[in-house]
C-alpha angles and dihedrals in degrees: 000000000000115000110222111235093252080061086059107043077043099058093043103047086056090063097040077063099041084050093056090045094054083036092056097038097043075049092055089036090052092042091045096054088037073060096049094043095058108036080053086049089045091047084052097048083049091048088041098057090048096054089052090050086061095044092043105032106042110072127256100268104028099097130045131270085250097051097042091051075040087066106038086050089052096043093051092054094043089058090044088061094053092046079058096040101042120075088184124045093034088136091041085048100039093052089053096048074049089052093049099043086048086048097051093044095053084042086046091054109038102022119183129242127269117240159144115279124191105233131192119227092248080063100041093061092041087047095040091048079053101052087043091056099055086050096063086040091059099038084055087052092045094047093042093050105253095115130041122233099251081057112044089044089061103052090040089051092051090053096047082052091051091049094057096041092044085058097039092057087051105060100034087053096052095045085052086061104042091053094053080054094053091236085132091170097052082043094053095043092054085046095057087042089056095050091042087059089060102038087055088049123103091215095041085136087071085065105047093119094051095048084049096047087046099044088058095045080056096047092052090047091055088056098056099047091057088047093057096042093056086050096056094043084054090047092047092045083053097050093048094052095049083049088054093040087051091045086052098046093053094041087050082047098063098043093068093045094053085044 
């Protein structure tokens, strides 16, 4: 059957059309994905720069052994998924997944020790927004499926534990210094806000001997403010009565004078 020569323009004017159409969607769903990679890649270098903030800006010794190992893990996949996602920056990218893996390594074989460091207040909130952060960061892994339950419970549980303890340190600390100062108030204030920190906390049992040592060093506080401010009620009742004496004997005095 022959086809006329309209039928064929027709026919090929339809998938001119057709073509265009696949043409223009294949475009969008290119540009669409091109969108998605790189706001994935954008939503790493982000993550990335947050997990290098834990491992540079806490100090060595301040997390454990685990989180630490926790952090440099998390920050070699993360590179990883930028190396996979990136068509530009794979050496760039490559040199720093070389760099962590060196650095956990290092951290995996001579790990510092773990201790208590004396932080300003400026430090307990930068420290504090860290460990807040990683919280969420883990929370997000654990709820996607990257990390399995056993897992994801322990290192939370070992934040929640180092934002309490990070608080607690603070306080105590600053209401030791304040009572060497003699600012018992201030001190007494620090003190409450320390034990508030534990008693808000949901594993306030883990910090029974702290609450208990801090409770004491209240207590003795507490003491010696009284003491202090009977001695200086006594001191100022002294002083009062050899102001009234002197009064008397001058009074006395001219009296006689005037006698």
């Amino acid at each position: 059957m022959a086809i006329n020569n309209d039928t064929l323009l027709a026919i090929l004017g339809f998938a001119f059309l057709v073509a265009i159409v696949i043409g223009v969607l294949v475009s969008q769903a290119n540009h669409r994905a091109q969108k998605l990679r790189n706001e994935q890649i954008q939503k790493l270098r982000l993550q990335q720069k947050r997990l290098n903030n834990l491992l540079n800006l806490l100090p060595a010794g301040y997390l454990s052994t685990e989180l630490r190992d926790f952090i440099y893990q998390a920050l070699q996949q993360n590179i990883k998924s930028q190396i996979m996602l990136s068509k530009i920056n794979k050496e760039l990218l490559q040199s720093e997944l070389d760099q962590a893996t060196e650095a956990r390594e290092k951290a995996s074989n001579n790990p510092p020790p773990e201790k208590s460091i004396r932080l300003t207040e400026e430090q307990v909130g930068l420290f504090r927004s860290l460990l807040k952060s990683l919280y969420q960061f883990i929370r997000r892994n654990y709820e996607t499926g990257r990390l399995n339950k056993e897992h994801a419970e322990k290192i939370i549980l070992q934040v929640e534990i180092k934002l309490v303890e990070t608080a607690v340190e603070f306080f105590a600390g600053a209401a030791k210094e304040l009572n060497n100062t003699k600012r018992y108030r201030q001190a007494q204030s620090a003190y409450q806000q320390a034990l508030d920190a534990i008693s808000s906390s949901a594993h306030a049992e883990q910090f029974h001997q702290q609450e208990v040592k801090i409770r004491s060093e209240l207590n003795n506080m507490l003491d010696q403010w009284n003491k202090t401010k009977e001695e200086n009620a006594k001191a100022t009742a002294n002083t009062l009565e050899d102001n009234v004496d002197s009064f008397v004997d001058d009074d006395w005095k001219k009296k006689q004078e005037y006698d």
